[in-house]
The first five atom37 places (N, CA, C, CB, O) and aatype in JSON, in Angstrom:
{
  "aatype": [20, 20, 20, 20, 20, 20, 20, 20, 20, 20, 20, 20, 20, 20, 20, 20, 20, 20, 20, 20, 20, 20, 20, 20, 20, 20, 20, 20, 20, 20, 20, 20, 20, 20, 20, 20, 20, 20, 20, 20, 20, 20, 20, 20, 20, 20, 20, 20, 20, 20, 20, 20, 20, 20, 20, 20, 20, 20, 20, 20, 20, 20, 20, 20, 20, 20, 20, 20, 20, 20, 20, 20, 20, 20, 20, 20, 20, 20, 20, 20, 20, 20, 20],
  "atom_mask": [
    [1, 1, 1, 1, 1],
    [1, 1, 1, 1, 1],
    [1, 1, 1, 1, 1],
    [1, 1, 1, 1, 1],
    [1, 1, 1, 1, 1],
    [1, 1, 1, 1, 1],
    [1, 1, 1, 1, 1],
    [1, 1, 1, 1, 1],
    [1, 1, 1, 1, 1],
    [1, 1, 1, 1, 1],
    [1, 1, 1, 1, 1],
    [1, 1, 1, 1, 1],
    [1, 1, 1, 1, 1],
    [1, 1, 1, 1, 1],
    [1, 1, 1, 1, 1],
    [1, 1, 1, 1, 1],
    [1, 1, 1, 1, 1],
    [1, 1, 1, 1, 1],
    [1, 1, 1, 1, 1],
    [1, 1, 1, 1, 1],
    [1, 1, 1, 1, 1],
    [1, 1, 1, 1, 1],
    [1, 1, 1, 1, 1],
    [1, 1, 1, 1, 1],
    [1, 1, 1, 1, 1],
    [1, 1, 1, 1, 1],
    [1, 1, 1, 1, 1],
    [1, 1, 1, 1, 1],
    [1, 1, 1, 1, 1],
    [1, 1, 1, 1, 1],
    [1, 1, 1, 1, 1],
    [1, 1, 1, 1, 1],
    [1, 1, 1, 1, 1],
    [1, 1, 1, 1, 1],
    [1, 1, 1, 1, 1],
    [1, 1, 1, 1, 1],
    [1, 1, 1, 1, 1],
    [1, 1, 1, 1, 1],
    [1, 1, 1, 1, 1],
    [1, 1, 1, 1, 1],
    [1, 1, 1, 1, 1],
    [1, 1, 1, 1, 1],
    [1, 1, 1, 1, 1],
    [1, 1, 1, 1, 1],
    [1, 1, 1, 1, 1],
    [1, 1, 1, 1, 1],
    [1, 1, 1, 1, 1],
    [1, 1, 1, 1, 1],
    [1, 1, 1, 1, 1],
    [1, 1, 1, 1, 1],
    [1, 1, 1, 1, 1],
    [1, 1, 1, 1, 1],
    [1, 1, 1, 1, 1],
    [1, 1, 1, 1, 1],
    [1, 1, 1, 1, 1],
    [1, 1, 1, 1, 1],
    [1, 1, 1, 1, 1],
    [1, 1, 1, 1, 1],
    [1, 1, 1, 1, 1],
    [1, 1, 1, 1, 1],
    [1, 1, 1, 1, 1],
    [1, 1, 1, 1, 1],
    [1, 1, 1, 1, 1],
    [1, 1, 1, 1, 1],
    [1, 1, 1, 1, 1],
    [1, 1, 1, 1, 1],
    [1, 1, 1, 1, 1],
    [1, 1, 1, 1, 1],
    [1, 1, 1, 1, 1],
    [1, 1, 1, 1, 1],
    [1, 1, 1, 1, 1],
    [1, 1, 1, 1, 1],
    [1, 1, 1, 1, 1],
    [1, 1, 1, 1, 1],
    [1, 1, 1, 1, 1],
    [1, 1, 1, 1, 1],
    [1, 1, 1, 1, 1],
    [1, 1, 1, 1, 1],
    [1, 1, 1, 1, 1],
    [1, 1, 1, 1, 1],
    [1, 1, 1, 1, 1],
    [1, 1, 1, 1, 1],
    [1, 1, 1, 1, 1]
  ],
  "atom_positions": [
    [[-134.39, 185.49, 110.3], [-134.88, 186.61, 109.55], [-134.36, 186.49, 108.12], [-134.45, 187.95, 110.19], [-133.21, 186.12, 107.88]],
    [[-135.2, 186.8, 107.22], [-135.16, 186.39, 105.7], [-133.84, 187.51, 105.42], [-136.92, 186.71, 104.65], [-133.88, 188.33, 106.33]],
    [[-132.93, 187.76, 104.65], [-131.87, 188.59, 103.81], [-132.11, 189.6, 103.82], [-131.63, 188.42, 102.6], [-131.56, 190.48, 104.49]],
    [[-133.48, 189.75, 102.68], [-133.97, 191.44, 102.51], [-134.54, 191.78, 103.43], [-134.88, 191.89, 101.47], [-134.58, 193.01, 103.49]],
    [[-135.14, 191.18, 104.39], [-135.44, 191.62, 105.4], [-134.44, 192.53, 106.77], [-135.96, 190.55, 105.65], [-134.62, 193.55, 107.44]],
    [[-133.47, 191.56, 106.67], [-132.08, 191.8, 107.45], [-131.62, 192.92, 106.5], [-130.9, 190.36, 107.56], [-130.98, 193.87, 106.96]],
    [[-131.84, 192.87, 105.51], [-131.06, 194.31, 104.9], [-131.8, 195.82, 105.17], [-130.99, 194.16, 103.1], [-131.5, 196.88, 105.73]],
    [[-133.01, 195.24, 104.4], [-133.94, 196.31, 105.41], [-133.67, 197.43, 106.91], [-134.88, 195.33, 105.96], [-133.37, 198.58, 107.23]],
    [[-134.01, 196.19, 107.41], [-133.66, 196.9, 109.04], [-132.32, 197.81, 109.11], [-133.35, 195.57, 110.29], [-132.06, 198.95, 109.51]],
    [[-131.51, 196.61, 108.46], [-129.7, 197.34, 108.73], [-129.51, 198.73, 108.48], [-128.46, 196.72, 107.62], [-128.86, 199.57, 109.12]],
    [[-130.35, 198.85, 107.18], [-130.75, 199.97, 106.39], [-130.69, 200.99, 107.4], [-132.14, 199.85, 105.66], [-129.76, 201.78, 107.59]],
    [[-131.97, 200.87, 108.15], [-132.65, 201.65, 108.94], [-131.98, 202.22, 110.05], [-133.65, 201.04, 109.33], [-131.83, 203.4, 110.34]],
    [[-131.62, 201.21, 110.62], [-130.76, 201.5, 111.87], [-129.23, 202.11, 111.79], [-130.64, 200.19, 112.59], [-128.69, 202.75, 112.7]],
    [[-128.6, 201.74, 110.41], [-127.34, 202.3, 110.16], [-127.53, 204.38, 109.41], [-126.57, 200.92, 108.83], [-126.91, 205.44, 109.26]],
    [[-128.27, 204.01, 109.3], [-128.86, 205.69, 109.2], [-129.09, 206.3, 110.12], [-130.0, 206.0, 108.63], [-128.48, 207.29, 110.55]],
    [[-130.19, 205.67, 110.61], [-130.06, 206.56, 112.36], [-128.78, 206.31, 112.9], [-131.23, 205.94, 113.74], [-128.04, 207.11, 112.32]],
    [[-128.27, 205.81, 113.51], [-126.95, 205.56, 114.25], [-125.69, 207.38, 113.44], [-126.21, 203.27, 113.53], [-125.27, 208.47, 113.83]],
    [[-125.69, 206.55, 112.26], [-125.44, 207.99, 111.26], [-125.6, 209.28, 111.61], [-126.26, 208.07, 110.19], [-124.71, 210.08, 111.9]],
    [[-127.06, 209.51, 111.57], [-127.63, 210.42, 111.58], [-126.99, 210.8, 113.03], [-129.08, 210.24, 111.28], [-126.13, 211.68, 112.95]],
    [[-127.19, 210.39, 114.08], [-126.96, 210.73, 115.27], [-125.4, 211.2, 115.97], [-127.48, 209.69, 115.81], [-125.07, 211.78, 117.0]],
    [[-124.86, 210.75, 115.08], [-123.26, 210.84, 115.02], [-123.19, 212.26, 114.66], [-122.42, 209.8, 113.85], [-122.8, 213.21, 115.33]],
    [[-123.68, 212.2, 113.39], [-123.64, 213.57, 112.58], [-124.09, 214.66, 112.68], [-123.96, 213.55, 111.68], [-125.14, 214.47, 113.3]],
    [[-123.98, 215.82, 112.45], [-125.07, 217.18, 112.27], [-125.93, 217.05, 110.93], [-124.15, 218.79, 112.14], [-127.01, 217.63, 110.87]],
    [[-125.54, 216.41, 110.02], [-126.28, 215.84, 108.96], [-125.42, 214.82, 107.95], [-126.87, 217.03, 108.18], [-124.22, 214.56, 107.95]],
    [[-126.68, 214.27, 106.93], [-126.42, 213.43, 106.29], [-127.26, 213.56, 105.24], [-126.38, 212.4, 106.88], [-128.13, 214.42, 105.14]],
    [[-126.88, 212.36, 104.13], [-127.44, 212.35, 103.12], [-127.75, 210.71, 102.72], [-126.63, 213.18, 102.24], [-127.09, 210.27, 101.77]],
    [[-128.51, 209.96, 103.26], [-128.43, 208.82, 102.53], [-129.15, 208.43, 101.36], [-128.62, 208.02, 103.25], [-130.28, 208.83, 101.07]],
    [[-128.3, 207.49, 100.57], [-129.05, 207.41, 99.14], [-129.12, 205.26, 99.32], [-127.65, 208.39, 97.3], [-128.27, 204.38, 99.45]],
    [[-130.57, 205.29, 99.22], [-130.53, 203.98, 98.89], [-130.83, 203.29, 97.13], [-131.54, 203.51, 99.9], [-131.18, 203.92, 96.13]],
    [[-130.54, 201.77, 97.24], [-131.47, 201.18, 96.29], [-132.27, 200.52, 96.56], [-131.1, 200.62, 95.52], [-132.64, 200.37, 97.72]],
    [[-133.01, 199.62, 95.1], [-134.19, 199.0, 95.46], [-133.78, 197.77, 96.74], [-134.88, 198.34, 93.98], [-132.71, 197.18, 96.82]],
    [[-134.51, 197.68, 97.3], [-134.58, 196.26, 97.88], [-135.18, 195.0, 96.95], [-135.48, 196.37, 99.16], [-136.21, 194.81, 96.31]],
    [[-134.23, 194.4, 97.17], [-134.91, 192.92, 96.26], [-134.0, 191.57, 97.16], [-134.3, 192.94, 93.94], [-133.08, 191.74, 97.95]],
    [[-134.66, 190.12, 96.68], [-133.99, 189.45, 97.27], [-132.95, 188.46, 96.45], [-134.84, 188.93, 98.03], [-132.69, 187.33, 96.86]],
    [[-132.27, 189.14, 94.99], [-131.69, 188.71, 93.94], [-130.22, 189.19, 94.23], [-132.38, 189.21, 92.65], [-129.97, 190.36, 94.55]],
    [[-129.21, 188.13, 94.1], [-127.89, 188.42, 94.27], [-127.57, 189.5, 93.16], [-127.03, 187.11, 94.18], [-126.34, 189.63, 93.16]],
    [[-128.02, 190.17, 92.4], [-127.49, 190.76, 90.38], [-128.78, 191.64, 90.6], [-127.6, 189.18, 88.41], [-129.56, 191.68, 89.65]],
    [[-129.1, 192.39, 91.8], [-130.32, 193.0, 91.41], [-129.6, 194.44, 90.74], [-131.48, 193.21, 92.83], [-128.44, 194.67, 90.41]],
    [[-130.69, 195.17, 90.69], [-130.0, 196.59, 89.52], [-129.53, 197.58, 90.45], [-131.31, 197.56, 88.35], [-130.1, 197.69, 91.53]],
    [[-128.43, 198.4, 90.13], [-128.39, 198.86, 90.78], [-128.08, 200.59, 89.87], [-127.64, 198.05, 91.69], [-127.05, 201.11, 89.44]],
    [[-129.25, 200.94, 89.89], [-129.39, 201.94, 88.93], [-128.42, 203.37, 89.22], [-130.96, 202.25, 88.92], [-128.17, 204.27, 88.42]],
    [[-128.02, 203.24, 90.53], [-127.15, 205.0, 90.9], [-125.72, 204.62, 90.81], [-127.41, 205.85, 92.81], [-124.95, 205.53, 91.12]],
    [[-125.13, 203.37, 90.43], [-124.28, 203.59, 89.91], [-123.67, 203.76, 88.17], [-123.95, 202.93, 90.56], [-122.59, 203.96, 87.6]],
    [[-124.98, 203.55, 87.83], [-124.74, 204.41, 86.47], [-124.66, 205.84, 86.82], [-125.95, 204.23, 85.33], [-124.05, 206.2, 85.81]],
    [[-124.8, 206.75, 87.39], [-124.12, 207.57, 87.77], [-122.76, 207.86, 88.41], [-124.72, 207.84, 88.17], [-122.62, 207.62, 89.61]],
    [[-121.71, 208.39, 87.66], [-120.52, 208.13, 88.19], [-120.12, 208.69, 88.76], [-119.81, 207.95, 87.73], [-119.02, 208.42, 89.24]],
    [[-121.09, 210.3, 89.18], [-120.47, 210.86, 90.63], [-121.69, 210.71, 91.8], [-119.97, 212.72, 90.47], [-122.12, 211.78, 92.24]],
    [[-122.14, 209.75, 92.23], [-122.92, 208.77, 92.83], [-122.4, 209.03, 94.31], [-122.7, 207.22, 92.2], [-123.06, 208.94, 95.34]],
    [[-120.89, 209.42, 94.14], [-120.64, 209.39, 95.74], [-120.16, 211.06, 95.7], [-119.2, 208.03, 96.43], [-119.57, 211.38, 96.73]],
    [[-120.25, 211.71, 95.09], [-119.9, 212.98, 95.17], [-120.22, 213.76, 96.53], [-120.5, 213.57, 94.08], [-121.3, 213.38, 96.98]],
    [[-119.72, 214.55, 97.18], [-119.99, 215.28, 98.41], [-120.03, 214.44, 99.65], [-121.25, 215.98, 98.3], [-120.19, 215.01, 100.73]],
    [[-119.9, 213.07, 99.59], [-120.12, 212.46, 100.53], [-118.34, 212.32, 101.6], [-120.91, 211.07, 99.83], [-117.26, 212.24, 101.01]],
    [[-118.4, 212.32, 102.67], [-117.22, 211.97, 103.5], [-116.26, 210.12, 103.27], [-118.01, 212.14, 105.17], [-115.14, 209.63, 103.13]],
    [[-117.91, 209.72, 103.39], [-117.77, 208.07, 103.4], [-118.67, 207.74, 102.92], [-117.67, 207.29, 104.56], [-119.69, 208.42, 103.05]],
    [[-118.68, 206.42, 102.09], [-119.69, 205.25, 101.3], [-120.04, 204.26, 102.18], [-119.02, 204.45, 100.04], [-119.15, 203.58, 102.68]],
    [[-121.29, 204.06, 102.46], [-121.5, 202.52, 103.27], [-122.03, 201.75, 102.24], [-122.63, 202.44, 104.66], [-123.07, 202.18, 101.73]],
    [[-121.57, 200.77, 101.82], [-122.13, 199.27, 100.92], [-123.09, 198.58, 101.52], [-121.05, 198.09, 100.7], [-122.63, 197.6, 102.1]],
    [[-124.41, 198.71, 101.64], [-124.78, 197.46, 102.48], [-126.23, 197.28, 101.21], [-125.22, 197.84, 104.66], [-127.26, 197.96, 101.15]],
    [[-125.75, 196.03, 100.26], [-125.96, 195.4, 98.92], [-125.95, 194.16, 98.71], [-125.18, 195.74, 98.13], [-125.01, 193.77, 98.02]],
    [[-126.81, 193.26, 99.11], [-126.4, 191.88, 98.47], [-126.12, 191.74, 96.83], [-127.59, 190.89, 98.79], [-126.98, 191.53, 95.97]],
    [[-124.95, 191.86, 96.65], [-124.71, 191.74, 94.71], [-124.12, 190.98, 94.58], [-124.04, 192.72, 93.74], [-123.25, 191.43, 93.84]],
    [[-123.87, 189.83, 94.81], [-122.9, 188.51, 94.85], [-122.85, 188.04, 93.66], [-123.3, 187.34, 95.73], [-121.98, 187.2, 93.45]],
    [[-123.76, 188.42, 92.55], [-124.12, 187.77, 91.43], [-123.51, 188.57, 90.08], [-125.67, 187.65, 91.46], [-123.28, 187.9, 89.07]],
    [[-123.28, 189.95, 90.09], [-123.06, 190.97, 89.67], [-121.6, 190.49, 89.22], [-123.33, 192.12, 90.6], [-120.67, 190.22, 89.97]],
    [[-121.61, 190.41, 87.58], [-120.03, 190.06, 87.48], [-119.44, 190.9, 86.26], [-119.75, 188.31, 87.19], [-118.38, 190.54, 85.75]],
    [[-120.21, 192.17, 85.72], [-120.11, 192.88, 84.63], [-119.1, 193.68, 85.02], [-121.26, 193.51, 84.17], [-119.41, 194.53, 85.86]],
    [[-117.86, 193.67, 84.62], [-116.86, 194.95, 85.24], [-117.21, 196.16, 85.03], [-115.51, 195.02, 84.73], [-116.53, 196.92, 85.72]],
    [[-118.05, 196.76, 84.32], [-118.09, 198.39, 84.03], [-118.64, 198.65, 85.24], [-119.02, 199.05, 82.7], [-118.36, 199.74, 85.76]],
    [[-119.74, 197.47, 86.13], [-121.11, 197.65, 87.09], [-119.7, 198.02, 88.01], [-122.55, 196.04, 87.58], [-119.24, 199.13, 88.3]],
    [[-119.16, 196.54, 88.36], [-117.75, 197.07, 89.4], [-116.94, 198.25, 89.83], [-116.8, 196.6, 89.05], [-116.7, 198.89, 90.85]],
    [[-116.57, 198.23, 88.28], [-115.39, 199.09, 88.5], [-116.63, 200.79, 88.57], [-113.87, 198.86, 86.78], [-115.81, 201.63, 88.96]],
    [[-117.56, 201.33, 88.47], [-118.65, 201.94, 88.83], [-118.65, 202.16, 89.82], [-119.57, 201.55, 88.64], [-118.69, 203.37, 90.02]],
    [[-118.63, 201.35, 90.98], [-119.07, 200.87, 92.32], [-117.86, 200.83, 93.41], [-119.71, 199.4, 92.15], [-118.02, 200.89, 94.63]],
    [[-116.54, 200.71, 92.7], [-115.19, 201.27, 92.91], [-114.79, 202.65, 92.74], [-114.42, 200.67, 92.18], [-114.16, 203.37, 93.51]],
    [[-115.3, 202.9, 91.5], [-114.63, 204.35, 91.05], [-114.45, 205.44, 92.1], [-115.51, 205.03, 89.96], [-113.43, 206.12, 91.95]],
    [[-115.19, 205.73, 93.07], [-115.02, 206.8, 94.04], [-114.26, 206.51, 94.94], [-116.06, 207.23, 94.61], [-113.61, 207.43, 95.43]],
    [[-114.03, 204.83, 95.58], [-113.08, 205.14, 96.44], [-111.63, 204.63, 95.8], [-113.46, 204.52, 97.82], [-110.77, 204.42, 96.66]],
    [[-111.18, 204.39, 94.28], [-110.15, 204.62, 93.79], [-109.56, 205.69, 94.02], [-110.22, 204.47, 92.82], [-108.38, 205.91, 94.3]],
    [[-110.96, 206.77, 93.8], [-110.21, 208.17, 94.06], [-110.34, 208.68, 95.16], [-110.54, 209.2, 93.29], [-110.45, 209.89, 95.33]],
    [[-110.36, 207.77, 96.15], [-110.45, 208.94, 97.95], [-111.23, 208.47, 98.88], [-111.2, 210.63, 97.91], [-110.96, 208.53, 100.08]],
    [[-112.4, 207.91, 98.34], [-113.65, 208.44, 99.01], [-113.8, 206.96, 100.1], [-115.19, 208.8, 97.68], [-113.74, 205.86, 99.57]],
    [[-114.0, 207.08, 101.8], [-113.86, 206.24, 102.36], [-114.99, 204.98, 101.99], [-113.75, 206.79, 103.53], [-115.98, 205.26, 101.31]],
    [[-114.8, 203.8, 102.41], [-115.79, 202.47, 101.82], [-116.04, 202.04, 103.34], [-114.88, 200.99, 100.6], [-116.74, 201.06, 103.6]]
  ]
}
């Protein structure tokens, strides 16, 4: 199975699984693409993880080497927030 494809699904199924655990949720995705440096536009928002319990990462960004993008993508669970 192709990457984005496998990410896809994971997507899918790690939400439900989620969902089912939970009384509710909130998931926020990004684009799907099949580029290690694709964009990842909600972490220019820096309270991106606000209200949430826990963060799940599931991102191929292997390519991504700009520290502001990083340390962005860190910032919430510097301060608390589970990864």
């Amino acid at each position: 199975m192709a990457a984005a494809t496998t990410y896809a699904v994971q997507k899918d199924i790690l939400k439900k699984g989620l969902e089912a655990a939970r009384t509710s949720s909130s998931p926020r995705s990004t684009p799907m693409t099949r580029a290690t440096k694709p964009p990842l536009p909600i972490y220019g928002n820096a309270d991106y993880a606000r209200g949430f319990d826990v963060v799940i990462h599931d991102e191929c960004s292997a390519g991504v080497t700009e520290l502001p993008v990083i340390d962005a993508v860190l910032a919430p669970h510097k301060d608390g927030i589970p990864a």
